[in-house]
C-alpha positions in Angstrom: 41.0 40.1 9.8 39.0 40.4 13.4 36.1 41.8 11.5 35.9 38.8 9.1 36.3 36.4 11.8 33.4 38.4 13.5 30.7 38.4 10.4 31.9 34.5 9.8 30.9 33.7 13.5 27.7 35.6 13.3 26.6 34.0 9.7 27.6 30.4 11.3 25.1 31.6 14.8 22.4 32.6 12.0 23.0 29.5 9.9 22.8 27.4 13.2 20.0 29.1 13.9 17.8 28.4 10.9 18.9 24.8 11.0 17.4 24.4 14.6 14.3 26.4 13.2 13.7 24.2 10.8 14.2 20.6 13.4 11.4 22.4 15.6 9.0 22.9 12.2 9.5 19.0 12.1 9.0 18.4 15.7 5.8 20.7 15.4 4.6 18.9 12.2 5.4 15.2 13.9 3.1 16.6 16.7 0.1 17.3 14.5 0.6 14.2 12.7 0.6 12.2 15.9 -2.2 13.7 17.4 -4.3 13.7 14.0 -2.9 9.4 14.0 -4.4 9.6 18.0 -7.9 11.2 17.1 -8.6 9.0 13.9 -7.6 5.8 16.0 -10.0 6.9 18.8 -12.5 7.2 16.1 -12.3 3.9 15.1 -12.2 2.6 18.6 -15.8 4.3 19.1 -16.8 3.3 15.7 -16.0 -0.5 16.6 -18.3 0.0 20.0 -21.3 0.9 17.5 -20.6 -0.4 14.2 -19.9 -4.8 13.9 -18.6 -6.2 10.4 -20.2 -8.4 8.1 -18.0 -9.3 5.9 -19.7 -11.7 3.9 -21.9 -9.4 2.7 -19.4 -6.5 2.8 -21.6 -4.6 5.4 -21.3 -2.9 8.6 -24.2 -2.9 10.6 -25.1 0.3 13.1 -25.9 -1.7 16.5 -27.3 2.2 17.4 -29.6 2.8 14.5 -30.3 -0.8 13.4 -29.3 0.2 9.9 -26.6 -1.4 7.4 -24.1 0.6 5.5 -21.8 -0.9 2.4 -18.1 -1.0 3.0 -15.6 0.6 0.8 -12.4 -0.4 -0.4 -10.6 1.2 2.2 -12.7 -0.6 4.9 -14.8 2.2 5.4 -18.5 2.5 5.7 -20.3 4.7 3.0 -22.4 6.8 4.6 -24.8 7.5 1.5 -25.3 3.6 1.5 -27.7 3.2 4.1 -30.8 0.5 4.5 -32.5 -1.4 7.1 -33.1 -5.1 7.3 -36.4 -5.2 5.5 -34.8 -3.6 2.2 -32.1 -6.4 2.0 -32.7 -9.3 -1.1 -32.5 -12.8 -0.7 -29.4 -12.6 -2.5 -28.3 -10.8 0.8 -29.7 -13.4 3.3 -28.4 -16.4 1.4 -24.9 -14.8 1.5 -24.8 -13.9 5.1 -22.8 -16.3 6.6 -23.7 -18.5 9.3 -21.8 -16.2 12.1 -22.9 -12.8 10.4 -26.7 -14.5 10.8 -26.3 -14.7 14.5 -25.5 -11.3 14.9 -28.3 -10.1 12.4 -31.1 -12.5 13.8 -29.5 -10.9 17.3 -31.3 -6.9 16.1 -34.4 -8.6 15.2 
């Protein structure tokens, strides 16, 4: 009977154990995610520094490079996108709106 009572206590330590393994792979895994959340926030935080929106012509412009760059639908710029100023349409000027003007007028 003391022998059964034993190898039930030590299957409850190893069960107990496992369980708390497990909580410290989620506490681990709720780490990385934070600090991946942190790093891609601080991203866009530098990004915002460099890049300003111009959303009526769905653009971002690169205040570094003077260049433009489409937004996706995520809010994103598309890197492959790129053009400069002289390479826009009238199309593009006449929908710039009048605050997005400012700030273009403002790089020439």
């Amino acid at each position: 009977m003391s022998t059964a009572l034993f190898i039930i206590f030590i299957f409850c330590i190893f069960i107990a154990c496992y369980f708390l393994a497990r909580k410290d792979d989620k506490i681990l895994d709720l780490q990385q995610r934070v600090t991946y959340l942190e790093q891609k926030i601080n991203k866009k935080l530098i990004s915002r520094l460099l890049f300003v929106e111009l959303k009526s012509v769905n653009s971002v412009l690169d205040t570094l490079n003077n260049c433009f760059y489409d937004i996706d639908e995520d809010g994103d710029y598309i890197v492959d996108s790129e053009y400069r100023l002289e390479d826009v349409t009238d199309e593009w000027w006449e929908a710039l709106s009048q605050g997005d003007l400012e700030i273009v007028n403002k790089i020439k």
